[in-house]
C-alpha positions as CSV (number, residue, x, y, z in Angstrom):
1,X,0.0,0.0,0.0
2,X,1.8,3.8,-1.1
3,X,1.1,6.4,0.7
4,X,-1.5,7.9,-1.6
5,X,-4.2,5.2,0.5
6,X,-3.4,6.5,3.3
7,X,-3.7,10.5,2.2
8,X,-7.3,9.1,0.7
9,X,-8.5,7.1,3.7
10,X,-7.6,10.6,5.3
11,X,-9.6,12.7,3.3
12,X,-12.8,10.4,3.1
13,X,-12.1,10.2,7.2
14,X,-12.4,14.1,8.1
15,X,-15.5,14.5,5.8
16,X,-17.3,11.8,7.2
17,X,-16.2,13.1,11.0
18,X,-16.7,16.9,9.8
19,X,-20.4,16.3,7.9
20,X,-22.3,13.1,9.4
21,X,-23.1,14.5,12.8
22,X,-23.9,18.1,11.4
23,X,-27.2,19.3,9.9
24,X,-25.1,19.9,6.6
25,X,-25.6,16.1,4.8
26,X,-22.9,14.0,5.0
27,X,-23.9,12.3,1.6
28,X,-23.8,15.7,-0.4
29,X,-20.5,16.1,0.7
30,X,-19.4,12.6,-0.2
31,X,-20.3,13.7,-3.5
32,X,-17.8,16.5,-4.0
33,X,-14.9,14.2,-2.9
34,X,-16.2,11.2,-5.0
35,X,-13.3,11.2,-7.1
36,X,-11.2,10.7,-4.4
37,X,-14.1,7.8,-3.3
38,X,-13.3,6.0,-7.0
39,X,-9.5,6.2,-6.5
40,X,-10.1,4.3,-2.8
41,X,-11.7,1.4,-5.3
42,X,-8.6,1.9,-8.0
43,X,-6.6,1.0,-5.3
44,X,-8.5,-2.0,-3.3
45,X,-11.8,-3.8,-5.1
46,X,-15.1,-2.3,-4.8
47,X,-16.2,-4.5,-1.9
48,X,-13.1,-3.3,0.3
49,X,-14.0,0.6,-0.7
50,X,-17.6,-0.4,0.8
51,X,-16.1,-1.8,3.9
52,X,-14.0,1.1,4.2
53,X,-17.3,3.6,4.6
54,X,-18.8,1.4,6.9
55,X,-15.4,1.8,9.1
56,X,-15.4,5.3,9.1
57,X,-19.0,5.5,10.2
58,X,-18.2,3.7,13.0
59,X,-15.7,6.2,14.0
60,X,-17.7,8.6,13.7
61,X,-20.0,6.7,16.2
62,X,-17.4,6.4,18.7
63,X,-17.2,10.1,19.0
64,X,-21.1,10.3,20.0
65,X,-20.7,7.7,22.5
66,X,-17.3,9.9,24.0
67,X,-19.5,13.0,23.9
68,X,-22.5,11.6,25.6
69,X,-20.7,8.9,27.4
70,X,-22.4,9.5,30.9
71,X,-25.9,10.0,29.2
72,X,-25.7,6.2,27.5
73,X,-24.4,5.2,30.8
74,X,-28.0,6.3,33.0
75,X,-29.9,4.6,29.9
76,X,-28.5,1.3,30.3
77,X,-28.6,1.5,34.1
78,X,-31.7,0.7,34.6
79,X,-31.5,0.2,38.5
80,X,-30.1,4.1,38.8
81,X,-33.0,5.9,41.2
82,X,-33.1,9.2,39.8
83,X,-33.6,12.8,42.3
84,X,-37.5,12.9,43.7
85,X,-39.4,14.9,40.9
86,X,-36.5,15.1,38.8
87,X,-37.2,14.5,35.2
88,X,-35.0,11.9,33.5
89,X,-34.2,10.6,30.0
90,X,-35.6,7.1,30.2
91,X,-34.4,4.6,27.6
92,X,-37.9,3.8,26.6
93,X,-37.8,7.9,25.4
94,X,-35.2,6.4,23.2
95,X,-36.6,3.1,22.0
96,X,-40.3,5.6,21.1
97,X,-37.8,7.9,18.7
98,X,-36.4,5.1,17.2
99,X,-39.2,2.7,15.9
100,X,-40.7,5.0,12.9
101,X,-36.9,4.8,11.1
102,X,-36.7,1.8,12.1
103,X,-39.5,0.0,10.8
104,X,-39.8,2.5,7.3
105,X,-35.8,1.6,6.8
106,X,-36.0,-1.8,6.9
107,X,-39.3,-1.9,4.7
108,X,-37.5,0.6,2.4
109,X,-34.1,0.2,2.5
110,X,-33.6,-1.4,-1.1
111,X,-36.1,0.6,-2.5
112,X,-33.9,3.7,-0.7
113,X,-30.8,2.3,-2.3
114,X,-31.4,1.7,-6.0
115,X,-34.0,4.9,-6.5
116,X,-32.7,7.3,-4.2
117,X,-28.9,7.7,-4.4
118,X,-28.3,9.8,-7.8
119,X,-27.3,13.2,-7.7
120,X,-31.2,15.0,-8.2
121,X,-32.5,13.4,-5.4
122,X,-29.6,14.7,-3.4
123,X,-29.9,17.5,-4.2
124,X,-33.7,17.8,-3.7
125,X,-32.9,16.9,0.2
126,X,-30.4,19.4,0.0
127,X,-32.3,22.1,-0.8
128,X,-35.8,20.8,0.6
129,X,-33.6,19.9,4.4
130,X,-33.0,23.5,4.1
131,X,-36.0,25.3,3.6
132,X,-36.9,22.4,6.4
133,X,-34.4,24.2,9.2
134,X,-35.5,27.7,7.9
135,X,-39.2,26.9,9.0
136,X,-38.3,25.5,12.0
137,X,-36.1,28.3,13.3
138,X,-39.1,30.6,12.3
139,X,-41.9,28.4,14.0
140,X,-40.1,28.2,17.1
141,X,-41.4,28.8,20.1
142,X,-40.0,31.0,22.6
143,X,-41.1,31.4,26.6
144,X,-41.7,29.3,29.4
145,X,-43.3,26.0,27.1
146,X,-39.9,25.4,25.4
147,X,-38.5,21.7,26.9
148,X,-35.2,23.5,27.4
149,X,-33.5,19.8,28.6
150,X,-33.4,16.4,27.1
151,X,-34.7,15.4,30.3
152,X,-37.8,17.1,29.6
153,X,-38.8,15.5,26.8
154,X,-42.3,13.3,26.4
155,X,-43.2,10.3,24.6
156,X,-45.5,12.5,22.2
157,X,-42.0,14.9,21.1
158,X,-39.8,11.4,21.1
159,X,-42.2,9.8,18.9
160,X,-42.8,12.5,16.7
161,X,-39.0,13.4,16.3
162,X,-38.6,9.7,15.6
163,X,-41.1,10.5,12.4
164,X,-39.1,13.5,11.6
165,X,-36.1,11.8,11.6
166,X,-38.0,9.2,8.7
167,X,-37.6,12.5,6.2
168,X,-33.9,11.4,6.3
169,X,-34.1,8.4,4.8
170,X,-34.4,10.4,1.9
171,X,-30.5,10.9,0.9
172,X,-29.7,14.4,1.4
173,X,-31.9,15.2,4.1
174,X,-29.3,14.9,6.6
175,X,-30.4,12.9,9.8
176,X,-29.8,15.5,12.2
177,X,-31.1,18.0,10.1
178,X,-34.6,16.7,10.1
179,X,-34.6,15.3,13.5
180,X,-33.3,19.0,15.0
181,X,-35.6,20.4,13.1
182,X,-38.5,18.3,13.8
183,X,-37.9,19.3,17.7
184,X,-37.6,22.5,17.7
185,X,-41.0,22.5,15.7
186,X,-42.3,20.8,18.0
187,X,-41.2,23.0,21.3
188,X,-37.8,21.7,22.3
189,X,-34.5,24.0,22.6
190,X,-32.1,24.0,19.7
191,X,-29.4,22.1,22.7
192,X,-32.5,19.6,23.9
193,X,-33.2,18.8,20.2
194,X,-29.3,18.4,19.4
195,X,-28.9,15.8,22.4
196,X,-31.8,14.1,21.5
197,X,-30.8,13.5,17.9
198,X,-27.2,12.4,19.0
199,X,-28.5,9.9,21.8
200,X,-30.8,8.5,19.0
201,X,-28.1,8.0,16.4
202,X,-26.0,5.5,18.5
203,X,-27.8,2.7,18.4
204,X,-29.6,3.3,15.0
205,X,-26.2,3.7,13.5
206,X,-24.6,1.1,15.5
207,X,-27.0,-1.5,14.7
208,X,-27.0,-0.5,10.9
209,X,-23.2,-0.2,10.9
210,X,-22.7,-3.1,12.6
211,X,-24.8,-5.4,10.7
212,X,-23.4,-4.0,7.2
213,X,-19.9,-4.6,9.1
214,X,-20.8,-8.4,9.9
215,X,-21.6,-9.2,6.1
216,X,-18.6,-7.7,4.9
217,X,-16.5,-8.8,7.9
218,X,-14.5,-10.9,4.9
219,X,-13.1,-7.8,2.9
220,X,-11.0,-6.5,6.2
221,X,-7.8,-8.1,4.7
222,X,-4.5,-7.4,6.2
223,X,-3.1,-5.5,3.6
224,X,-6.1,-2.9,4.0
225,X,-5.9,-2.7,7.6
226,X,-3.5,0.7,7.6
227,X,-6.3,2.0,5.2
228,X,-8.7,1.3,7.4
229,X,-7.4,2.4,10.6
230,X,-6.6,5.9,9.2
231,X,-9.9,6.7,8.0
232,X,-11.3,5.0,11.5
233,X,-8.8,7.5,13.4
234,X,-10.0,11.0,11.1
235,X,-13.1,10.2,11.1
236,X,-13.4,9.9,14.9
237,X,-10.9,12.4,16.0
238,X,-13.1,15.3,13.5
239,X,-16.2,13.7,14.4
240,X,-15.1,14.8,17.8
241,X,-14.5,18.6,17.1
242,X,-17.5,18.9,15.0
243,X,-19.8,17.2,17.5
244,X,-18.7,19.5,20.4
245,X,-18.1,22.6,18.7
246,X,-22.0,22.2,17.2
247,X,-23.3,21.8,20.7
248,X,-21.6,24.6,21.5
249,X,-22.8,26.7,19.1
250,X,-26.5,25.4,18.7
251,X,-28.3,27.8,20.9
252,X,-26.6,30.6,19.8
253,X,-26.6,30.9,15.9
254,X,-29.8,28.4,15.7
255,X,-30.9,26.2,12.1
256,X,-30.5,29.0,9.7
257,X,-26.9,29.4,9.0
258,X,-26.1,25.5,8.8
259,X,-29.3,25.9,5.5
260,X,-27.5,28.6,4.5
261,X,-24.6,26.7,4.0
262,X,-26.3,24.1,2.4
263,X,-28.4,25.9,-0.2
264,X,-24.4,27.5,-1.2
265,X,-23.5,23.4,-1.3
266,X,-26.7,23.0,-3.8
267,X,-25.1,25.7,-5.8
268,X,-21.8,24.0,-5.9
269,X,-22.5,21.0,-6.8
270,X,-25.1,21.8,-9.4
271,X,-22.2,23.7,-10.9
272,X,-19.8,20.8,-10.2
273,X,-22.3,17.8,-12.2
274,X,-24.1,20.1,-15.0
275,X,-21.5,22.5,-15.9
């Protein structure tokens, strides 16, 4: 293996850590880097380039679970008494936001992969997922209603974010983009929304990833393995910086600016394919 793999497996890593987390579409910006995508199956076969995205997915994982690492902790520990009267995220919050993506992926998920991956429908989630976040920074609500905590949240807002999140099965969309959105809709905070959506995307991710990992647990070969473990490394290490610094900055600069941003992506890349 040269060099050149590992300068690829690199790349592919920080935009995957940088984009998958963010409301920006992860997926549109695979696009703009997809030559460097073909060259990763120049230099391996096609199945160990698949592999390869699963990896850095996972990496991008591990970040969530380092950033909400105490939160996961209390869902799984079930026999944890919480304060008297204090409000708690309860795993079954979890499991309600989960099961509409669930269920509508596995019906849909070939369907999803052989109609929905060229470059117009990404681009319609692109520019739909933004005038999406628009809306929702102007319907939200401000005062004493807002469920300012991810502790705060019903089974009516779980559920319903869970149906949000559905909208990004359509590629493009971005996950986070239309699960964000669909809370802050519905009366959370920007932050309660944001920690929501990350808590959800462990195990839906994990149990995707992992399963895709499983069946293609043949094509880690040796000879990939560096390849592997650099894209693994970016992609966690930038998932990482772009988790925190969006939590960060959530509450302060709200939906707008990230669909902004992605409108200007639309641009680009209608430039990039038709002209």
């Amino acid at each position: 293996m040269d060099w050149w793999a590992i300068v690829v497996a690199v790349i592919l890593g920080i935009v995957e850590g940088l984009t998958e987390f963010a409301p920006v579409s992860s997926t549109g910006h695979m696009i703009i880097v997809d030559d460097l995508w073909l060259k990763s199956k120049e230099l391996f076969n096609p199945d160990v380039a698949n592999t390869f995205k699963i990896v850095v997915q996972l990496g991008s994982i591990l970040a969530v679970v380092v950033v909400f690492k105490e939160r996961l902790i209390n869902l799984v520990n079930v026999n944890k008494q919480p304060k008297a009267g204090a409000p708690v995220l309860k795993w079954q919050l979890v499991a309600a936001g989960l099961i509409p993506a669930v269920i509508l992926g596995f019906l849909f998920e070939d369907f999803i992969d052989e109609h929905l991956f060229s470059i117009e429908t990404v681009l319609i989630g692109l520019i739909g997922g933004s005038f999406l976040m628009i809306a929702a920074d102007i319907l939200h609500k401000k005062g004493s209603r807002v469920t300012h905590t991810v502790d705060q949240i019903t089974y009516r807002q779980a559920l319903l974010m869970g149906l949000f999140q559905c909208i990004a099965l359509w590629p493009g969309f971005s996950r986070s983009g239309s699960t964000i959105s669909g809370g802050v809709i519905l009366g959370l905070s920007h932050r309660a929304s944001a920690d929501f959506t990350f808590i959800m995307a462990v195990p839906i991710m994990l149990g995707a990833s992992g399963l895709s990992l499983v069946k293609n647990w043949s094509y880690l070969s040796v000879d990939a393995l560096p390849f592997f473990i650099a894209g693994f490394i970016s992609a966690f290490l930038f998932a990482l910086l772009s988790i925190r610094f969006f939590l960060a900055m959530i509450s302060r600069i709200k939906l707008i600016p990230f669909a902004i941003y992605r409108l200007v992506l639309s641009g680009i890349l209608i430039y990039i394919v038709y002209f």
